[in-house]
N, C-alpha and C positions, 0 to 999 in steps of 0.2 A: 504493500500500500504506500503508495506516495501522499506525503502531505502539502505538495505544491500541487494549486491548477496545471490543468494542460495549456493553458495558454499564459505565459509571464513575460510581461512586458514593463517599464518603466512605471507605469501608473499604479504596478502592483507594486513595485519594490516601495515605492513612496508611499501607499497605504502599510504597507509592513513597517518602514522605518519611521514615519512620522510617530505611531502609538508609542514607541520605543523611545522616540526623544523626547516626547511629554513628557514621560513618566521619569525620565532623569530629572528633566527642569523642577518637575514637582517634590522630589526631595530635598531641594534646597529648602522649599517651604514649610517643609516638618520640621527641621530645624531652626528655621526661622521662630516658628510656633513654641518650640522648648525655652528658646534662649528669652524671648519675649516676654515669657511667662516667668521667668526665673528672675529677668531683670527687676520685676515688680517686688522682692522682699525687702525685709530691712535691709539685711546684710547682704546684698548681690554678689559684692567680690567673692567673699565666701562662700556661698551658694555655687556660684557659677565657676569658680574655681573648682570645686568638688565635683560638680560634674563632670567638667570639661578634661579633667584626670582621668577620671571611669572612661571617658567617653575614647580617650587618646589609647587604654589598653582594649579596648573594645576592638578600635581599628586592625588591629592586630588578630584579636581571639574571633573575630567574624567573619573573618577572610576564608577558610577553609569550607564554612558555609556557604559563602555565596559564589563558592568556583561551581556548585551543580547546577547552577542555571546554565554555565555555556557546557558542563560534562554530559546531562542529560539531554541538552537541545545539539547535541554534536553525536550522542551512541543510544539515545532512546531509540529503537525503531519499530521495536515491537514488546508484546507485555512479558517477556523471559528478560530482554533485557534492559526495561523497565524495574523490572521487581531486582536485576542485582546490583544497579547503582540507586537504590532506593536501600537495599543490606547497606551499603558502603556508607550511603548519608547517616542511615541513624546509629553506625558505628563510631560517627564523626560526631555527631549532633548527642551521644552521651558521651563521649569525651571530652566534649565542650562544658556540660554539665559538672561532671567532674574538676574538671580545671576552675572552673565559676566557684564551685564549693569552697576549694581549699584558697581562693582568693578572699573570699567571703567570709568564712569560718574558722582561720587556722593565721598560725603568726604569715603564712607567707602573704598577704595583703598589704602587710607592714612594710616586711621588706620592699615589697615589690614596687609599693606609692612611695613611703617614706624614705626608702636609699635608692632605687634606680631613678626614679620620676624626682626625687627631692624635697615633699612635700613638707610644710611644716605640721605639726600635730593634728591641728584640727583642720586643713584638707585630706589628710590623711586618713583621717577616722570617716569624714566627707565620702571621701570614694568609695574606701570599703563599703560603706552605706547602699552608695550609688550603684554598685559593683552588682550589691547582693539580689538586685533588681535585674540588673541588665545581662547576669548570667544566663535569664532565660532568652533574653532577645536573638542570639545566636541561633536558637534551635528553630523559633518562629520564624524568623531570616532566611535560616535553610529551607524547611518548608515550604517558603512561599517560593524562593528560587529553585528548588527541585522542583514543581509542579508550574514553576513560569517555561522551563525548561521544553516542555509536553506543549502548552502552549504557545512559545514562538515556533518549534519542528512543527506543529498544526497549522500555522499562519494565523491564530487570533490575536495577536499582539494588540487589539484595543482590549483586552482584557486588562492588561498592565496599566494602562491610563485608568480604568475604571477601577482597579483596587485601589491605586494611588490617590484617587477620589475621595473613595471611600476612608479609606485610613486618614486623611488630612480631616474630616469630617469629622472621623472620632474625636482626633486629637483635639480638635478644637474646640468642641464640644468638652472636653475633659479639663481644658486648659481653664474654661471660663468658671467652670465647675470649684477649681482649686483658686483660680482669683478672686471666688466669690468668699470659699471659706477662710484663704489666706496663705500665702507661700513661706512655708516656716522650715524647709531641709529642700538639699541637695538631692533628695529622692524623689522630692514630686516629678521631677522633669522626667527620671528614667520611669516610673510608672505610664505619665503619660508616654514615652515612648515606644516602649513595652504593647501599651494599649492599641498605638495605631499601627504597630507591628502583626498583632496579634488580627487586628480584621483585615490588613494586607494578606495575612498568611490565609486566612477562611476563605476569604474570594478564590485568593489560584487555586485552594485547594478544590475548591466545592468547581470552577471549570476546569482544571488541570488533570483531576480525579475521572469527572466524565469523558476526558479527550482519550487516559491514557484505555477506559476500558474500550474505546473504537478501535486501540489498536491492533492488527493480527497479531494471535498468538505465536508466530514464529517465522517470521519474514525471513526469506532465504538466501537474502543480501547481509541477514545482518549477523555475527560470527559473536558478538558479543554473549555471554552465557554466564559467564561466572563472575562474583565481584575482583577477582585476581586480573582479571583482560579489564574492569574498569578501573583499577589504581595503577594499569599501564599507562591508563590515560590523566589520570585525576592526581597523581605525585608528583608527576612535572610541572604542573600546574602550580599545586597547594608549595612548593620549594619555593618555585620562582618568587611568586606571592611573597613569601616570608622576606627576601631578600630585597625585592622593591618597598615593603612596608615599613620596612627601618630608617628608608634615607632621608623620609622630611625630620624627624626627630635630629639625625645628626647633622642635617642643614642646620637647623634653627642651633643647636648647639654650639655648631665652628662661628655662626652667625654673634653668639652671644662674645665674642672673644676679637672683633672688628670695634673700629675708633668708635663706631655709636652702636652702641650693641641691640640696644631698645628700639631706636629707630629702623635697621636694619629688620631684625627679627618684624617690625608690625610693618612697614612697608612690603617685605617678602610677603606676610599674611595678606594684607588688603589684595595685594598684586593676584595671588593664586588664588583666592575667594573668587574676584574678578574676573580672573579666566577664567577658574573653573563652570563660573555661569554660565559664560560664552560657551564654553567650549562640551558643556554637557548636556546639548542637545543632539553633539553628532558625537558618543560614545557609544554607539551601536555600529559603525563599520563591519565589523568585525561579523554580526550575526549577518547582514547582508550578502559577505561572502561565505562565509558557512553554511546557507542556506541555499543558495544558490551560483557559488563560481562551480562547481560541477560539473551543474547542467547549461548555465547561461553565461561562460565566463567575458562574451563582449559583453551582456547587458549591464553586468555587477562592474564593468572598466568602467561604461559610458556615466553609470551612477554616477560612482566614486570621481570620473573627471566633472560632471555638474556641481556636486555637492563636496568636495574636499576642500575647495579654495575660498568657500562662504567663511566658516569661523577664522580662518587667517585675516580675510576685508577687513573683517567686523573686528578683532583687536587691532590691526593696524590704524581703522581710521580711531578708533579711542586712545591710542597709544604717542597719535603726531598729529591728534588733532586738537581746540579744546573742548573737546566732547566727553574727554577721558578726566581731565581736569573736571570738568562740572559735574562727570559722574560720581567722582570720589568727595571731592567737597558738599555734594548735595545727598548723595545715597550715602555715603561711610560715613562725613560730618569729619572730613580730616583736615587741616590748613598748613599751610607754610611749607616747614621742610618735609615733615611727612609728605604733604602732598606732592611735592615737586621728587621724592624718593621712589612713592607708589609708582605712578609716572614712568619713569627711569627703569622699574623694576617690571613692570607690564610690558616696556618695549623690547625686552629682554625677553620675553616671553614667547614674542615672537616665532622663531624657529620653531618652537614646541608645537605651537598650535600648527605652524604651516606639514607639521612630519606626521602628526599625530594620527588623522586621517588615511596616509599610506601606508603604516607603517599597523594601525589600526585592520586595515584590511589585509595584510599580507596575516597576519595574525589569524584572521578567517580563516583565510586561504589554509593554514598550519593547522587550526585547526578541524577542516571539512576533512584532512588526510591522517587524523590523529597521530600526527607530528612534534606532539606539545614537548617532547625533549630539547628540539630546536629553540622554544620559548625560554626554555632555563639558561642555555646558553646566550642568548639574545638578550637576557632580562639581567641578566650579571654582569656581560660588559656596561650596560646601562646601570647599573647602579656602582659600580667599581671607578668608570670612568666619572662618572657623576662627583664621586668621593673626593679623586684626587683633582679633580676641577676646582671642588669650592676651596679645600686647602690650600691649594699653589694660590687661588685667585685672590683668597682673605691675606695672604703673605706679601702678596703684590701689590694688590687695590685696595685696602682696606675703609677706605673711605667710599668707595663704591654700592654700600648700604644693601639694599635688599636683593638689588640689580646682579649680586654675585650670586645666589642662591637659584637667579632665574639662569642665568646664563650658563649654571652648570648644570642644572635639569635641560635646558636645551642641547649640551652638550652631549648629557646621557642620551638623549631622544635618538640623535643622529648616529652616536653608538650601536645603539639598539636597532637604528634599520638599517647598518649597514651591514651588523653580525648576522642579522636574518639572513638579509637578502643574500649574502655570502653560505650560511648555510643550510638555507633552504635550495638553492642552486647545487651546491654540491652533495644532499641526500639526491635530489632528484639523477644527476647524473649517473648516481653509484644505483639507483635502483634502477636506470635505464641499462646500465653497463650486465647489473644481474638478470635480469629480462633478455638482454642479448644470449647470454653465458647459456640460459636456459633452451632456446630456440634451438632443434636439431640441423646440425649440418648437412651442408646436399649429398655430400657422400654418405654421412649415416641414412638420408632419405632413400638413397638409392639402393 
């Protein structure tokens, strides 16, 4: 059973990708809604610091969760191997559990806020609080991206915008709820969190669930059977992962140790918020060509040439124009050197946004041939090169403010698609060469 129409053309790929890029945009605004909500106590700092701690080890402990949305939408094909990256998740998603506890409930929280993160007492005490909430979130996270997974290989992808809907709804609703009675800990936010997590996760499930039973029982394309052939695919993955999620911590770090430390560190921030906005409407490249460079690989070109060079325009003209200025003094409320730093640090940005998109879709590409080993090598010179960029560049430029943090993630970008494109080229040839190897010769024919 195939999950694409028999007829794909452009107008379908843009129905497919458009639900996709909503639903990015719309989690800015769930976080919008937490921090909103949190601003409103007495003690914000402290409130929102305690959060924003929990929320900094989250990034980290949720990532393993949300690789099944591209594992399952890359090796779901039928319900055998359906149900054994469905074993693999919830062997992930109690390990998750596990690790939540002992952050939660045992001295390692202390450790882990108090001497890795830095915290003083009572953020400390804050997080663990926060923690002991947000340990579930992971597992409802998975959930909803295991069974988004079924959903984008089906092509409903307005389902994603409609959960996204639906959970901002919650939140909000919930948020008013605690403004009404009063924001007095660091726990309200991950509650509500939690909260709109948890109706994210019911929607995919309740259509994700009815997709996965349309599926044949045993599609005879698909070889997948055991959860051992899906952590072929799912380890290179969840590695790579681990290796890029460390390197904005040790930006902002080397950051802290430049002639304005404060200034750097919150221009870099404003700068990547900023893009991130831009630039997370077209985070879905990637399922574009996973879905269809296969079958359609001019159509998935011609996309990727209309739609790649959009979020480049769009930081460029904010970046050297004052559109970018008005943005950050009117929407952030920055002035003077910050402003003129953010600025600096957005234009820097640059490259990132203009690579991100090809670099995005070769990613597809890697993974429609479940190739994801390629990704780890690919994701390590990006964060290695990355490293030794912001070092040399803080040693050299130091007064260069936030502008070095971009310029080395831009650096990492270009790293990253050149070790693809290199060794994605050369699996391909080696698997061309063993294809040869295999083909009988005219004398054995004869």
């Amino acid at each position: 059973m195939s999950a694409q129409p028999d007829q794909v053309n452009l107008k379908r790929l843009f129905f497919f990708f458009i639900p996709l890029g909503l639903s990015a945009l719309l989690i800015n605004l769930s976080h919008a809604i937490i921090n909103g909500t949190l601003a409103r106590a007495d003690n914000p700092e402290l409130i929102i610091a305690g959060y924003a701690t929990a929320m900094s080890l989250l990034t980290v402990t949720e990532r393993p969760a949300v690789l099944f949305r591209e594992t399952c939408s890359a090796l779901a094909r039928d319900r055998r191997s359906f149900a054994a990256i469905r074993k693999v998740a919830f062997i992930v998603f109690g390990a998750s559990l596990v690790f939540g506890a002992l952050i939660a409930y045992s001295p390692a929280g202390t450790w882990v806020f108090g001497g890795a993160y830095g915290a003083d007492e009572g953020t400390t005490k804050a997080s663990i609080d926060v923690y002991s909430v947000l340990m579930f979130l992971s597992v409802f996270s998975g959930i909803r991206c295991l069974y988004q997974g079924i959903i984008i290989y089906r092509m409903r992808t307005k389902w994603l915008t409609i959960g996204m809907v639906f959970r901002l709804g919650g939140m909000f609703a919930l948020s008013q709820y605690i403004l009404h009675i009063g924001v007095t800990s660091s726990r309200q936010g991950a509650v509500i969190f939690v909260f709109g997590m948890v109706i994210e996760a019911a929607v995919s499930w309740l259509e994700g669930r009815k997709l996965a039973r349309e599926l044949p029982e045993a599609e005879p394309g698909c070889e997948i059977r055991r959860p051992k052939q899906v952590l072929n695919f799912y380890n290179p993955l969840l590695f790579s992962s681990f290796i890029i999620v460390w390197v904005p911590p040790v930006l902002n770090a080397l950051l802290g140790h430049t002639e304005q430390g404060a200034l750097s560190i919150s221009s870099f921030s404003l700068a990547s918020s900023f893009m991130g906005m831009i630039l997370g409407f077209f985070t879905y490249f990637h399922q574009i060509a996973l879905q269809f460079h296969r079958t359609h690989p001019e159509l998935v070109g011609r996309f990727v040439l209309i739609m790649a060079g959009i979020p480049g325009l769009i930081v460029a003209a904010c970046a050297f124009t004052p559109v970018g200025e008005w943005v950050f003094s009117s929407v952030y409320g920055v002035k003077d050197q910050l402003l003129e730093a953010s600025v600096h640090a957005l234009r820097a940005f640059l490259p990132y946004v203009l690579i991100f998109p090809l670099l995005d879709t070769l990613n597809g590409i890697v993974l429609s041939r479940s190739q994801t080993k390629l990704m780890f090598g690919s994701q390590t010179a990006n964060a290695a090169l990355t490293i030794v960029l912001i070092v040399t560049l803080t040693l050299i430029l130091p007064q260069w403010a936030g502008a070095l943090a971009a310029l080395s993630q831009s650096g990492g970008m270009i790293a990253e698609l050149l070790v693809l494109i290199w060794l994605f080229r050369r699996h391909s040839r080696s698997a061309t060469a063993e294809k040869l190897t295999l083909l009988p010769s005219k004398e054995t024919q004869a």
